[in-house]
Backbone as numpy.savetxt, mean C-alpha at the origin, in Angstrom:
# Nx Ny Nz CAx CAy CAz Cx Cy Cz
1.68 -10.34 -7.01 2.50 -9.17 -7.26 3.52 -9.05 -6.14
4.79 -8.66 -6.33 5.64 -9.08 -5.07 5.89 -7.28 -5.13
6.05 -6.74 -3.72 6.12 -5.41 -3.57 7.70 -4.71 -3.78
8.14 -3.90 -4.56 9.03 -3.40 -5.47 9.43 -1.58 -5.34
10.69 -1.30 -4.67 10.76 0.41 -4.84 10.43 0.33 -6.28
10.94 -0.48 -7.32 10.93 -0.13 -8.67 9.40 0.32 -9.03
8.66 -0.05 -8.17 7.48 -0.14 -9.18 6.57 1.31 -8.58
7.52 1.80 -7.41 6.79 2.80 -7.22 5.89 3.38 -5.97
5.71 2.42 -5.35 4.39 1.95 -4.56 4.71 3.01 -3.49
3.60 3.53 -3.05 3.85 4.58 -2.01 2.24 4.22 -1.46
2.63 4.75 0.19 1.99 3.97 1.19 1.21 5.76 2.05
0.35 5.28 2.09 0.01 6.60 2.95 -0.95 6.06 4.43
-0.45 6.47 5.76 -1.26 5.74 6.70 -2.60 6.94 7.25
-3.47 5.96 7.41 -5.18 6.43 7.71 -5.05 7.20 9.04
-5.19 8.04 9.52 -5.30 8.83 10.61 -6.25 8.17 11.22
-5.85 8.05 12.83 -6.96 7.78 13.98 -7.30 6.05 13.97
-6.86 5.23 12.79 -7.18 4.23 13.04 -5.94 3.24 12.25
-5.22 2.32 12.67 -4.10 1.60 12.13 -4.33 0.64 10.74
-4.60 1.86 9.86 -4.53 0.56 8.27 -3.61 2.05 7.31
-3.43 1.42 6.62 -2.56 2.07 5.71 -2.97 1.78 3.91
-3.31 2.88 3.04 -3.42 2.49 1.72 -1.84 2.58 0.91
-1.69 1.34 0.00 -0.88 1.29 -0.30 -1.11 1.16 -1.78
-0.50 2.42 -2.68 -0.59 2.49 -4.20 0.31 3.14 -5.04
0.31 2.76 -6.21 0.95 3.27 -7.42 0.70 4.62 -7.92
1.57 5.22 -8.50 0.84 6.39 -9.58 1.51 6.00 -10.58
1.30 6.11 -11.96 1.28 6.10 -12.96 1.07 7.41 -14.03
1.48 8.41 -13.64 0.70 9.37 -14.61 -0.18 9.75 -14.28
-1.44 10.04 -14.75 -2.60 10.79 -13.93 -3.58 9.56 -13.18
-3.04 8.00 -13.28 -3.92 7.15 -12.78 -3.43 6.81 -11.62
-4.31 6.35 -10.30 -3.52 6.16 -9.26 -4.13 4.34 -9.43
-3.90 3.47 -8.94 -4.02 2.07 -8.70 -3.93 1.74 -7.35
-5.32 1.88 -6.79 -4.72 1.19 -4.82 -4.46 -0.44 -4.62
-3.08 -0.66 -4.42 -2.52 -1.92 -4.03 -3.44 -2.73 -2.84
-2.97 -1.90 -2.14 -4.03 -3.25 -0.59 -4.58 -1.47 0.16
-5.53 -2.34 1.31 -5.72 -1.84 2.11 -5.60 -2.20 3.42
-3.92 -2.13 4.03 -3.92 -3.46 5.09 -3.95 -2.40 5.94
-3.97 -3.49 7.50 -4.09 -3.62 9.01 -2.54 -3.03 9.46
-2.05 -2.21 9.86 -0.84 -1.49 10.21 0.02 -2.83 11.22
-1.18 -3.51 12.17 -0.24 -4.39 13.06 -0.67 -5.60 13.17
-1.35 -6.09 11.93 -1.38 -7.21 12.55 -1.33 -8.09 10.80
-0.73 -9.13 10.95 0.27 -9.68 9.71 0.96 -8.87 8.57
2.05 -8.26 9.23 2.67 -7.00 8.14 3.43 -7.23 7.07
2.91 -7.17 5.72 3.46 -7.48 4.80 2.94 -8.40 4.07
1.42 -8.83 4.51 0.24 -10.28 3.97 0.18 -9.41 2.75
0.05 -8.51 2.68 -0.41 -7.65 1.19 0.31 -7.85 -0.19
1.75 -8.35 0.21 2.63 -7.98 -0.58 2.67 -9.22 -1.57
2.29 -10.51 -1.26 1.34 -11.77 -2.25 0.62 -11.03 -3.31
């Protein structure tokens, strides 16, 4: 899946510890994309 404004993807980062969930909404469904590491290989998710 290659990562896209089109598609939506919104990122919210984890308090107190450096990872970030990164997901879709769709309507009332949410879809979590990755759950990456904030600093260390940024952007491995996006494969």
């Amino acid at each position: 899946m290659r990562f896209s404004r089109a598609l939506k993807h919104r990122r919210a980062n984890v308090q107190r510890v450096p990872y970030a969930v990164v997901f879709s909404v769709d309507g009332d469904e949410i879809e979590v994309v990755a759950v990456a590491h904030g600093r260390r290989r940024p952007g491995y998710w996006v494969r």
